[in-house]
PyMOL Python script that loads the backbone (N, CA, C, O; Angstrom):
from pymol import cmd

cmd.read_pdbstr("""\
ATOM      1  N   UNK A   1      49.761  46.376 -18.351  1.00  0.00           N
ATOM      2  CA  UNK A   1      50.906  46.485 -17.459  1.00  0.00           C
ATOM      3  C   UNK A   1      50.495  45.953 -16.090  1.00  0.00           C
ATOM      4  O   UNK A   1      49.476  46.281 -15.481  1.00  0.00           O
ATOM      5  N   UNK A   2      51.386  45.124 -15.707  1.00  0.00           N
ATOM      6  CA  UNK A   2      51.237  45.245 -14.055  1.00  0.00           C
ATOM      7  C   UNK A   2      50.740  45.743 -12.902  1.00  0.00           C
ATOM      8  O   UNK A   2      51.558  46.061 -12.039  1.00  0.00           O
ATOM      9  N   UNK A   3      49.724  45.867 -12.713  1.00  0.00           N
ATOM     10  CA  UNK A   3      49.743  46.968 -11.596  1.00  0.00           C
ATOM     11  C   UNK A   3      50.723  47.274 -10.460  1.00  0.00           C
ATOM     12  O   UNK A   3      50.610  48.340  -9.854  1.00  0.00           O
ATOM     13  N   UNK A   4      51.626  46.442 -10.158  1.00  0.00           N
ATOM     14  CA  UNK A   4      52.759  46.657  -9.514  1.00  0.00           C
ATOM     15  C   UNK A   4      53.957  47.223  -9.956  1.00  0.00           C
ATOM     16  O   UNK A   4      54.906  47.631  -9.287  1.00  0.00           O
ATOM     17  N   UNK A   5      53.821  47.201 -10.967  1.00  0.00           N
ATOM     18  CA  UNK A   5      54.778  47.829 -11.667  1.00  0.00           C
ATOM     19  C   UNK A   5      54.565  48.902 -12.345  1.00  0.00           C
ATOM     20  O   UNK A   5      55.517  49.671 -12.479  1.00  0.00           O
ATOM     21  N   UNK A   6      53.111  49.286 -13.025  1.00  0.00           N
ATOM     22  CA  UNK A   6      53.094  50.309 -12.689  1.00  0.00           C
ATOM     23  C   UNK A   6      52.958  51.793 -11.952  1.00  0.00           C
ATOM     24  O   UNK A   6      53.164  52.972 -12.239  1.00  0.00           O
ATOM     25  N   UNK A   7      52.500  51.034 -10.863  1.00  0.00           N
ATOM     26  CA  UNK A   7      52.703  51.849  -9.529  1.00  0.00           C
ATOM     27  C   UNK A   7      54.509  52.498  -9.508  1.00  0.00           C
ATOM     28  O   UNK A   7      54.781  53.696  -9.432  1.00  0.00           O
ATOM     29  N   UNK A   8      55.550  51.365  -9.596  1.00  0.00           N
ATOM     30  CA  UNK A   8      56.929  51.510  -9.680  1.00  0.00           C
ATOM     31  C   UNK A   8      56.955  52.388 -10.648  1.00  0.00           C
ATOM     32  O   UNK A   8      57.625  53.272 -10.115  1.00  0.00           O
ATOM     33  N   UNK A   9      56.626  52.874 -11.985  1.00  0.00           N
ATOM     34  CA  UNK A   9      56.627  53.469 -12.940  1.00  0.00           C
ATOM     35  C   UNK A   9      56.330  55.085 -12.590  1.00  0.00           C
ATOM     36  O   UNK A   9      57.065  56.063 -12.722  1.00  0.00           O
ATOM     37  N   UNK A  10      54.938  54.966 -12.082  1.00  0.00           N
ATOM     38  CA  UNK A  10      54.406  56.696 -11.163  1.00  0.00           C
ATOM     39  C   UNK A  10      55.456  56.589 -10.422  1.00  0.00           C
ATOM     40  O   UNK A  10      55.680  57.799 -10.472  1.00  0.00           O
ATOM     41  N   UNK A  11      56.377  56.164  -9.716  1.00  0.00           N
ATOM     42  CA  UNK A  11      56.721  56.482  -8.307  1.00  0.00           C
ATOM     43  C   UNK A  11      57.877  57.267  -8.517  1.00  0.00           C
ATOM     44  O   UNK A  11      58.177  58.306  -7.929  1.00  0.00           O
ATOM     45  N   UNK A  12      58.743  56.448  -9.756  1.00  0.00           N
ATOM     46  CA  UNK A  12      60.099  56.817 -10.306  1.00  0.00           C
ATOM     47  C   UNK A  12      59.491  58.108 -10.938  1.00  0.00           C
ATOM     48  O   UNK A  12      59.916  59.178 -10.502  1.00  0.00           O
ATOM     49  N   UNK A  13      58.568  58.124 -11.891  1.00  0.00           N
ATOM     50  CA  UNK A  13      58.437  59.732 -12.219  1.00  0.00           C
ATOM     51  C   UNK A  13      58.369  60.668 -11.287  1.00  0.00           C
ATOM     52  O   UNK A  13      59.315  61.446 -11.163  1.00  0.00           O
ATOM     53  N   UNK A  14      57.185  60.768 -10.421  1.00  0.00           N
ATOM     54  CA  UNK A  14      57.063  61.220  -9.234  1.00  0.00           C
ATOM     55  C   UNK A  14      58.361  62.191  -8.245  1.00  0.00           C
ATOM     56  O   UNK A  14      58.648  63.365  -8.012  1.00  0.00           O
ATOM     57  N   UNK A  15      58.879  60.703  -7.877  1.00  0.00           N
ATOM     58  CA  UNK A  15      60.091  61.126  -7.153  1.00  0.00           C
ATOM     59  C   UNK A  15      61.490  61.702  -8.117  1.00  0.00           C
ATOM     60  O   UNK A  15      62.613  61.593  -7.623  1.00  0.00           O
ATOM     61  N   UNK A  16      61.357  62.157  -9.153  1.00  0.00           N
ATOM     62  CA  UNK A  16      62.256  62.389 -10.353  1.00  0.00           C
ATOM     63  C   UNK A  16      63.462  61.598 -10.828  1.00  0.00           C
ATOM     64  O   UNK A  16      64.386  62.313 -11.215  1.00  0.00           O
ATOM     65  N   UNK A  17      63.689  60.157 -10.896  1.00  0.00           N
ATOM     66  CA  UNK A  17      64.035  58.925 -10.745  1.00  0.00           C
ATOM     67  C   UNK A  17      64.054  58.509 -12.225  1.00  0.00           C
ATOM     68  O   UNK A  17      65.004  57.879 -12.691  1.00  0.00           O
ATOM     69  N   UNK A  18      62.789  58.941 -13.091  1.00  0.00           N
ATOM     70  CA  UNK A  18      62.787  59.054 -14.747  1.00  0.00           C
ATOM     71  C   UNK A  18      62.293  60.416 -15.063  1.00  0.00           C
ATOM     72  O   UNK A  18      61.130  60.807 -14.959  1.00  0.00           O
ATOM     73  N   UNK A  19      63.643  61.293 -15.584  1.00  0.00           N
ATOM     74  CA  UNK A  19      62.589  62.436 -15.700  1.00  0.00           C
ATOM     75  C   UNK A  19      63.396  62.777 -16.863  1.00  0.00           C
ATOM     76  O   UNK A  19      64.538  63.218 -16.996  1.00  0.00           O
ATOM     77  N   UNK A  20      62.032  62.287 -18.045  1.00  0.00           N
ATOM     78  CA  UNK A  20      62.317  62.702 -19.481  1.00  0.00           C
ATOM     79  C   UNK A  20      62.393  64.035 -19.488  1.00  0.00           C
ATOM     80  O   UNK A  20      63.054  64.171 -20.517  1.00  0.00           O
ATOM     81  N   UNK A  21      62.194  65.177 -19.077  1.00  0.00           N
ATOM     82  CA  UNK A  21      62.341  66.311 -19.529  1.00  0.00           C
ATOM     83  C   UNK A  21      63.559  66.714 -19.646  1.00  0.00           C
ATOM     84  O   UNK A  21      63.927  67.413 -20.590  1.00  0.00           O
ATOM     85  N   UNK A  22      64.483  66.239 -18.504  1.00  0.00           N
ATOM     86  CA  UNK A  22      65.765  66.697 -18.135  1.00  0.00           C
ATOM     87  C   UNK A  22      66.822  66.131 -19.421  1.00  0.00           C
ATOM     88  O   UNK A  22      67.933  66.621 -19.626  1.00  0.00           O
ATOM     89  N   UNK A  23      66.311  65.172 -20.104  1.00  0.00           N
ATOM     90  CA  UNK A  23      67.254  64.660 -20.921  1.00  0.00           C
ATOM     91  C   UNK A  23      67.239  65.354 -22.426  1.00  0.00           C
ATOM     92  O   UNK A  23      66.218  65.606 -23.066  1.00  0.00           O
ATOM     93  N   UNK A  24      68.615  65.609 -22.848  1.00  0.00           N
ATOM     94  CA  UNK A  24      68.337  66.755 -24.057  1.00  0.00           C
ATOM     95  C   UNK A  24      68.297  66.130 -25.081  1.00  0.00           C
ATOM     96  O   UNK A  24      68.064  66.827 -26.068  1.00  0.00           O
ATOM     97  N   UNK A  25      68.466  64.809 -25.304  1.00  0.00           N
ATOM     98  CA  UNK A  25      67.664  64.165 -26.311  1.00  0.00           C
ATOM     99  C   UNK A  25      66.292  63.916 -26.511  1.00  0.00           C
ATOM    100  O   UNK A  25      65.629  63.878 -27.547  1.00  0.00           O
ATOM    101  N   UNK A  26      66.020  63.771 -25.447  1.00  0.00           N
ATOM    102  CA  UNK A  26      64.340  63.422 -25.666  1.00  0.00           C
ATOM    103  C   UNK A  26      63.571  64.993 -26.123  1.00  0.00           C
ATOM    104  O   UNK A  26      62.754  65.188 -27.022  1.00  0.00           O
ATOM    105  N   UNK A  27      64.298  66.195 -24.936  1.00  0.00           N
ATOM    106  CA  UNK A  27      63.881  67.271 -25.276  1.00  0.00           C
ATOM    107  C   UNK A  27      63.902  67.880 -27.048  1.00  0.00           C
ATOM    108  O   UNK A  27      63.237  68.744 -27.621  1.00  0.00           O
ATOM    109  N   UNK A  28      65.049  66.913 -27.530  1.00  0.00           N
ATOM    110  CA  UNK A  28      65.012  67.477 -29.132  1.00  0.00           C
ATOM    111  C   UNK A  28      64.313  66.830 -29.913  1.00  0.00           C
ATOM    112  O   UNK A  28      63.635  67.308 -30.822  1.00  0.00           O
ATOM    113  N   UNK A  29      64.430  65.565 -29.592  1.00  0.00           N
ATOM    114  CA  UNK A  29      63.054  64.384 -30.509  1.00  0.00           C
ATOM    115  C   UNK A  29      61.476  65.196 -30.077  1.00  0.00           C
ATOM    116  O   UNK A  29      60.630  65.448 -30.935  1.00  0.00           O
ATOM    117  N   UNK A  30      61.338  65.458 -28.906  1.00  0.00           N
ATOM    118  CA  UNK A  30      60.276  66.013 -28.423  1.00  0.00           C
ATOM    119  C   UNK A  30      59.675  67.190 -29.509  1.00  0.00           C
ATOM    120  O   UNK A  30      58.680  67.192 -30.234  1.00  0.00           O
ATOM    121  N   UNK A  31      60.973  68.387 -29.225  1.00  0.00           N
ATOM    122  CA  UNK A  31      60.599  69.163 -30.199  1.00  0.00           C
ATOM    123  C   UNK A  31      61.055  68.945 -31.906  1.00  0.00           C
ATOM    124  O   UNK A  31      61.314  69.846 -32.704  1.00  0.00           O
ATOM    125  N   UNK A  32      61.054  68.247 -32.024  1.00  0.00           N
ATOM    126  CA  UNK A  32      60.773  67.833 -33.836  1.00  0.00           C
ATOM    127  C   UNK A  32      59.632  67.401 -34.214  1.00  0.00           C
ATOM    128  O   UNK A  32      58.996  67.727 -35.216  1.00  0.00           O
ATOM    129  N   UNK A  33      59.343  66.583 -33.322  1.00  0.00           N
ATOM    130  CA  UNK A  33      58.112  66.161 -33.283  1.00  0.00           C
ATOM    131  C   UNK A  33      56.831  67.009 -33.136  1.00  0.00           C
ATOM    132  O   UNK A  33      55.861  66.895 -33.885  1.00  0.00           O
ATOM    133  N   UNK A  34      56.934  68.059 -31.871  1.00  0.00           N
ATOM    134  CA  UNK A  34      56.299  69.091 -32.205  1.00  0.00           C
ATOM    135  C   UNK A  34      56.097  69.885 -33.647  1.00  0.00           C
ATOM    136  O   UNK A  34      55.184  70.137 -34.434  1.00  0.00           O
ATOM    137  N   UNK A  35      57.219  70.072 -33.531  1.00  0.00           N
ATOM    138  CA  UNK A  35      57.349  71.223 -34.839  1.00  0.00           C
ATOM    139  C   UNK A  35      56.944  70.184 -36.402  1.00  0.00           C
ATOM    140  O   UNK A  35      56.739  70.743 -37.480  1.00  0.00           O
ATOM    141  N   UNK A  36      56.905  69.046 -36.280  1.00  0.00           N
ATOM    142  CA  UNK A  36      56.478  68.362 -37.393  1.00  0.00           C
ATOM    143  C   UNK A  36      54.702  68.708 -37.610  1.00  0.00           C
ATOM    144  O   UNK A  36      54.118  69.020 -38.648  1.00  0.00           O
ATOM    145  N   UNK A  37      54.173  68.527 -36.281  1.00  0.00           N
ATOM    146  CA  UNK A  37      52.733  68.291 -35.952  1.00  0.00           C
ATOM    147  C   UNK A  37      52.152  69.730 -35.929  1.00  0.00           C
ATOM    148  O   UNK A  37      50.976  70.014 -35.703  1.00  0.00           O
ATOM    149  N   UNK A  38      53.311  70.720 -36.240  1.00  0.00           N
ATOM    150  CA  UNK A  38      52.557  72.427 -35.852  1.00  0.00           C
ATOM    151  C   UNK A  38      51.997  72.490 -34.948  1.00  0.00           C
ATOM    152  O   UNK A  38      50.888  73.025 -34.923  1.00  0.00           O
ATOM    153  N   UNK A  39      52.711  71.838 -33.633  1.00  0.00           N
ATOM    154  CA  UNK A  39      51.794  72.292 -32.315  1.00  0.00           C
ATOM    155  C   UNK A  39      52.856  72.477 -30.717  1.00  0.00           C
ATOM    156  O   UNK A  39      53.806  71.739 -30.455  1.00  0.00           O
ATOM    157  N   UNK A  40      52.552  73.206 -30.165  1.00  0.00           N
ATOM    158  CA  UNK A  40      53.077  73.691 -28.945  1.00  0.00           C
ATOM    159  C   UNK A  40      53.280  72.322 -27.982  1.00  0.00           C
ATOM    160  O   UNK A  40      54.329  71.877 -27.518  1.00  0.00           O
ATOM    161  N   UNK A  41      52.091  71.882 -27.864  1.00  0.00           N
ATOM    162  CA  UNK A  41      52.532  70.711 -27.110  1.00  0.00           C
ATOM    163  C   UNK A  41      51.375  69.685 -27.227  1.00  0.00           C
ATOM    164  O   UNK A  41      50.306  70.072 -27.698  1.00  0.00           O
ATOM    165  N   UNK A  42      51.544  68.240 -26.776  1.00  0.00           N
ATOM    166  CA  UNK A  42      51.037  67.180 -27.179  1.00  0.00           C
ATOM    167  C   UNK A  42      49.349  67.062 -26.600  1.00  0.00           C
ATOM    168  O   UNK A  42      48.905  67.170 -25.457  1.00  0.00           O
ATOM    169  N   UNK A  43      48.737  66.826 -27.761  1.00  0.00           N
ATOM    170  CA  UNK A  43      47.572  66.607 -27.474  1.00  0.00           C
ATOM    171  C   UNK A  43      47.337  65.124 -26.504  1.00  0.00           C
ATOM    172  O   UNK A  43      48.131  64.201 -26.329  1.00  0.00           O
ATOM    173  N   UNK A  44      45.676  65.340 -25.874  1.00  0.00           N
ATOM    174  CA  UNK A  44      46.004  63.948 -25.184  1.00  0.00           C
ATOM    175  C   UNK A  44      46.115  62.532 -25.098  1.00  0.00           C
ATOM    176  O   UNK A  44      46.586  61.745 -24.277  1.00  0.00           O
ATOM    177  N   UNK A  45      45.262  62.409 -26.714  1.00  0.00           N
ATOM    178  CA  UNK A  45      45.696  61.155 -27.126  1.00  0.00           C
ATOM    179  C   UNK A  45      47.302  61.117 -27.520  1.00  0.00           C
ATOM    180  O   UNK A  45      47.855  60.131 -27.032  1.00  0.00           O
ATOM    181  N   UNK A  46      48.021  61.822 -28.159  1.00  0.00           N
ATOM    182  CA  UNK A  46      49.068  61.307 -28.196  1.00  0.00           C
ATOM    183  C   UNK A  46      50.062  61.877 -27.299  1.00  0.00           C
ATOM    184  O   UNK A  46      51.177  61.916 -27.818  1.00  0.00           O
ATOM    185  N   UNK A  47      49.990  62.425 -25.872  1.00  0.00           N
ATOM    186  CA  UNK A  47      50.363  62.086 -24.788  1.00  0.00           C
ATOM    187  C   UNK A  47      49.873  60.798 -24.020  1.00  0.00           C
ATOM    188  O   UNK A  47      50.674  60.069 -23.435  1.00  0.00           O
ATOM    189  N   UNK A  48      48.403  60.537 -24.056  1.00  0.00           N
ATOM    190  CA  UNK A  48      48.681  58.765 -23.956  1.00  0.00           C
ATOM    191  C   UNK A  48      48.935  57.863 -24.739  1.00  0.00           C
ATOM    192  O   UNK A  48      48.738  56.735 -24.288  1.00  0.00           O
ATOM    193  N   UNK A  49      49.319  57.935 -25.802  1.00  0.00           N
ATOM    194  CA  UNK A  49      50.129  57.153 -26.206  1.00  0.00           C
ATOM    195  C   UNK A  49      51.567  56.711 -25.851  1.00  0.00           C
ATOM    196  O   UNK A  49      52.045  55.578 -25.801  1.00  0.00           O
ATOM    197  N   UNK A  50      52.283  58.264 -25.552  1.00  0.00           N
ATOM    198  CA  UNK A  50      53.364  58.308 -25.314  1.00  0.00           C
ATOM    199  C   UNK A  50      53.928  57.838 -24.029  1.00  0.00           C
ATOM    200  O   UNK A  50      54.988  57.341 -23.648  1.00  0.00           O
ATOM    201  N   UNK A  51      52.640  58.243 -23.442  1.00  0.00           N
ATOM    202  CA  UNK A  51      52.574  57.657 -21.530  1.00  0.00           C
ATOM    203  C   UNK A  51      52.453  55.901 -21.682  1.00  0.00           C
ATOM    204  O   UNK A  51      53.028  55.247 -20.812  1.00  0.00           O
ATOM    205  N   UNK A  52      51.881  55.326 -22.528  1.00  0.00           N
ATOM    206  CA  UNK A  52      51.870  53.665 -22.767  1.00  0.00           C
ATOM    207  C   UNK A  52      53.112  53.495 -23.414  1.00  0.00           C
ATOM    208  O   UNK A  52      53.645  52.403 -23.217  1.00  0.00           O
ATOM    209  N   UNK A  53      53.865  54.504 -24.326  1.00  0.00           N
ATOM    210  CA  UNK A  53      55.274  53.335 -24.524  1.00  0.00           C
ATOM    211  C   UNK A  53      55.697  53.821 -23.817  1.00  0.00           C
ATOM    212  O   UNK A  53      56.574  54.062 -24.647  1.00  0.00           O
ATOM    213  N   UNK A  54      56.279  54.665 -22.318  1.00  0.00           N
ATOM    214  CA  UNK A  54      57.140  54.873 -22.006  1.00  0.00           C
ATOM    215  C   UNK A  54      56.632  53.629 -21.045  1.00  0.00           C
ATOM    216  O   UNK A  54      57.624  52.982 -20.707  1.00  0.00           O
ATOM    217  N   UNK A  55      55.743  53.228 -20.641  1.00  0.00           N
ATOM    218  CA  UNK A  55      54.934  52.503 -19.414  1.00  0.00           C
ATOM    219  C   UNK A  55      55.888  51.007 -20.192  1.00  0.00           C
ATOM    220  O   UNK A  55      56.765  50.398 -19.579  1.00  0.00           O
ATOM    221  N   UNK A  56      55.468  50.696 -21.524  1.00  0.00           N
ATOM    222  CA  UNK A  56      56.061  49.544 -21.927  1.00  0.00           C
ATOM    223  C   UNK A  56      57.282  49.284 -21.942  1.00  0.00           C
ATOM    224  O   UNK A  56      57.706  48.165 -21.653  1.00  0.00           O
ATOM    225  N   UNK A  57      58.238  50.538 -22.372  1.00  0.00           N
ATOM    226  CA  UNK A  57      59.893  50.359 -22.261  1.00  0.00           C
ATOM    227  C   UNK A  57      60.158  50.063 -20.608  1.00  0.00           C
ATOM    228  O   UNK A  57      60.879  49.160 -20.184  1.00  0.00           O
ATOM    229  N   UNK A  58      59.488  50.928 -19.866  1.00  0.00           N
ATOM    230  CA  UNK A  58      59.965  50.863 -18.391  1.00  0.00           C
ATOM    231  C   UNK A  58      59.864  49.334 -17.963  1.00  0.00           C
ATOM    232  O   UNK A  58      60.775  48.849 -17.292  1.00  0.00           O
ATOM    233  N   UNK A  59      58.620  48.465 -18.394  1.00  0.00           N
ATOM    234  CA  UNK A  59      58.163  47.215 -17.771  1.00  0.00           C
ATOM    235  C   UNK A  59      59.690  46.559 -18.522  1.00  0.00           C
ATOM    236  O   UNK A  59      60.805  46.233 -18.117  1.00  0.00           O
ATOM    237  N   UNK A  60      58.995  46.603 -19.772  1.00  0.00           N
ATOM    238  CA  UNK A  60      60.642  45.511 -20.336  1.00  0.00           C
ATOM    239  C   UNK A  60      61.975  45.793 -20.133  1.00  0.00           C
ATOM    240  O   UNK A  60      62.801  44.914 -20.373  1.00  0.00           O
ATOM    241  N   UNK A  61      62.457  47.297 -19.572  1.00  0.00           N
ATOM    242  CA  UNK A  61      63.704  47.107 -18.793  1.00  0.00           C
ATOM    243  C   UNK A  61      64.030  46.577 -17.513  1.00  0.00           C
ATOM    244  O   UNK A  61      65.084  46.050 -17.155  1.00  0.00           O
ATOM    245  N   UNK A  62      62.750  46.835 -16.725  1.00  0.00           N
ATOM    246  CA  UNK A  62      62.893  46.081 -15.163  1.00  0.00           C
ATOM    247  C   UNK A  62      62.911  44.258 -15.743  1.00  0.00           C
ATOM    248  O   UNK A  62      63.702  43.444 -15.265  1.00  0.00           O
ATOM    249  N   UNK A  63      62.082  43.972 -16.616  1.00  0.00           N
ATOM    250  CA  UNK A  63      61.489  42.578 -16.531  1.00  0.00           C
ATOM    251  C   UNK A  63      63.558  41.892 -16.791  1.00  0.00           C
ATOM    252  O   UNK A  63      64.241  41.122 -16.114  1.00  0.00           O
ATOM    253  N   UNK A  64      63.911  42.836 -18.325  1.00  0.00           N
ATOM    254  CA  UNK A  64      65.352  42.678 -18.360  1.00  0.00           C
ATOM    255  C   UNK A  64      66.462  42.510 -17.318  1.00  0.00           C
ATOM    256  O   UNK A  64      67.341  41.649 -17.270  1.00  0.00           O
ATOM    257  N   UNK A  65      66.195  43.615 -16.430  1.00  0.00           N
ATOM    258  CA  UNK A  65      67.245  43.661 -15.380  1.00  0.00           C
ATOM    259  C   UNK A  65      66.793  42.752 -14.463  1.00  0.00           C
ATOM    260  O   UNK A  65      67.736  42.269 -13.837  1.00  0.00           O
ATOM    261  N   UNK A  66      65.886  42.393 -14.185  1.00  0.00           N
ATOM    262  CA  UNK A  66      65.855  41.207 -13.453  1.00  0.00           C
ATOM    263  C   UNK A  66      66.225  39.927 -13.720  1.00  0.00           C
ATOM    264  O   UNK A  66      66.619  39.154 -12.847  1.00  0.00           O
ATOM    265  N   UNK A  67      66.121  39.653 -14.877  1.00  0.00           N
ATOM    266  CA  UNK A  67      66.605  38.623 -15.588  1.00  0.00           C
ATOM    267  C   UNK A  67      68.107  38.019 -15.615  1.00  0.00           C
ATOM    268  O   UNK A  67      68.727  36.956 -15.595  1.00  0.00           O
ATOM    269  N   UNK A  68      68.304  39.756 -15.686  1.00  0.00           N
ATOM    270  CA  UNK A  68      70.161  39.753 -15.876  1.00  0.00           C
ATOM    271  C   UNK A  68      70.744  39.328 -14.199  1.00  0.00           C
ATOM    272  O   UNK A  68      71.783  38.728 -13.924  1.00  0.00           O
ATOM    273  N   UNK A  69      69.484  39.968 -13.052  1.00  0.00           N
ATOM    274  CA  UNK A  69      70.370  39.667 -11.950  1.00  0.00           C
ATOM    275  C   UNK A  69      69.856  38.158 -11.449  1.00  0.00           C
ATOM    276  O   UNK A  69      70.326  37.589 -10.463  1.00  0.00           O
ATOM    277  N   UNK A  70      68.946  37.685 -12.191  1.00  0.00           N
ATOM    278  CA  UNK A  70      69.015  35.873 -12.025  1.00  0.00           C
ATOM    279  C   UNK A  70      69.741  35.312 -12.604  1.00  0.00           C
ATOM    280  O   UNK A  70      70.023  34.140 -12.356  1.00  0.00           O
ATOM    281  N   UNK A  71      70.384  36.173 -13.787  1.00  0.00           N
ATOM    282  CA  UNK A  71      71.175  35.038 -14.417  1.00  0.00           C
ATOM    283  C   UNK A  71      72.761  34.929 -13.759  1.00  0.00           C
ATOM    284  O   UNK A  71      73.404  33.929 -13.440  1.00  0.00           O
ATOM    285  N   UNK A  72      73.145  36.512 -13.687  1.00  0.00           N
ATOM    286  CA  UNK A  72      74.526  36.445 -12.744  1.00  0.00           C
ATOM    287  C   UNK A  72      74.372  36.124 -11.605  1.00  0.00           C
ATOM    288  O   UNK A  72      75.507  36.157 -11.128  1.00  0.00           O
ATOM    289  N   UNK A  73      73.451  35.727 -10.584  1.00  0.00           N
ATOM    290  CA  UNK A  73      73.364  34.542  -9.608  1.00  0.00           C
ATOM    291  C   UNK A  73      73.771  33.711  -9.779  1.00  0.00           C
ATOM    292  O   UNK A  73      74.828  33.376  -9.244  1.00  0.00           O
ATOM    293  N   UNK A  74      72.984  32.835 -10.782  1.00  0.00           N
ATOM    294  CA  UNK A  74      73.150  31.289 -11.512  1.00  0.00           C
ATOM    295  C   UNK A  74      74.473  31.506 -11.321  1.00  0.00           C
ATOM    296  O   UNK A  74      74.828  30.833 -10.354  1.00  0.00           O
ATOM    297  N   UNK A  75      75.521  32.226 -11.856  1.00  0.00           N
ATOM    298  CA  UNK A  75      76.478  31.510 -12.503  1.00  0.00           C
ATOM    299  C   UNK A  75      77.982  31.784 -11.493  1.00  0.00           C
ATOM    300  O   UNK A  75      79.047  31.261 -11.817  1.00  0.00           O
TER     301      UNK A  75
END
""", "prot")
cmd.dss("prot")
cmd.show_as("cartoon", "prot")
cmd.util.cbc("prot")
cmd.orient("prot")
């Protein structure tokens, strides 16, 4: 990842800007997932894992939305 971007990535968590907890979908995928794995909460490899795709969705939606606002310039 970027290092500029992921700096943008901490910052939005940080400042609560992406905050997966609050969303009650993620909170239910979250806990299925738990309850699949018989465990309370995520160990740390697969909390970093989870911390690298969220790092990857975040890059390819900015890289997207930027895209989108060069292209409705262009036109």
């Amino acid at each position: 990842m970027i290092p500029e971007l992921q700096k943008l990535y901490y910052y939005e968590i940080d400042h609560a800007h992406l905050d997966f907890d609050s969303d009650p979908v993620y909170q239910e995928k979250m806990a299925r997932a738990l309850a699949e794995l018989e465990a309370q909460e995520l160990s740390p490899a697969l909390f970093s894992l989870l911390d690298a795709a969220n790092q990857i969705s975040f890059t390819h939606g900015f890289r997207l939305g930027v895209s989108l606002v060069r292209w409705a310039l262009r036109g």
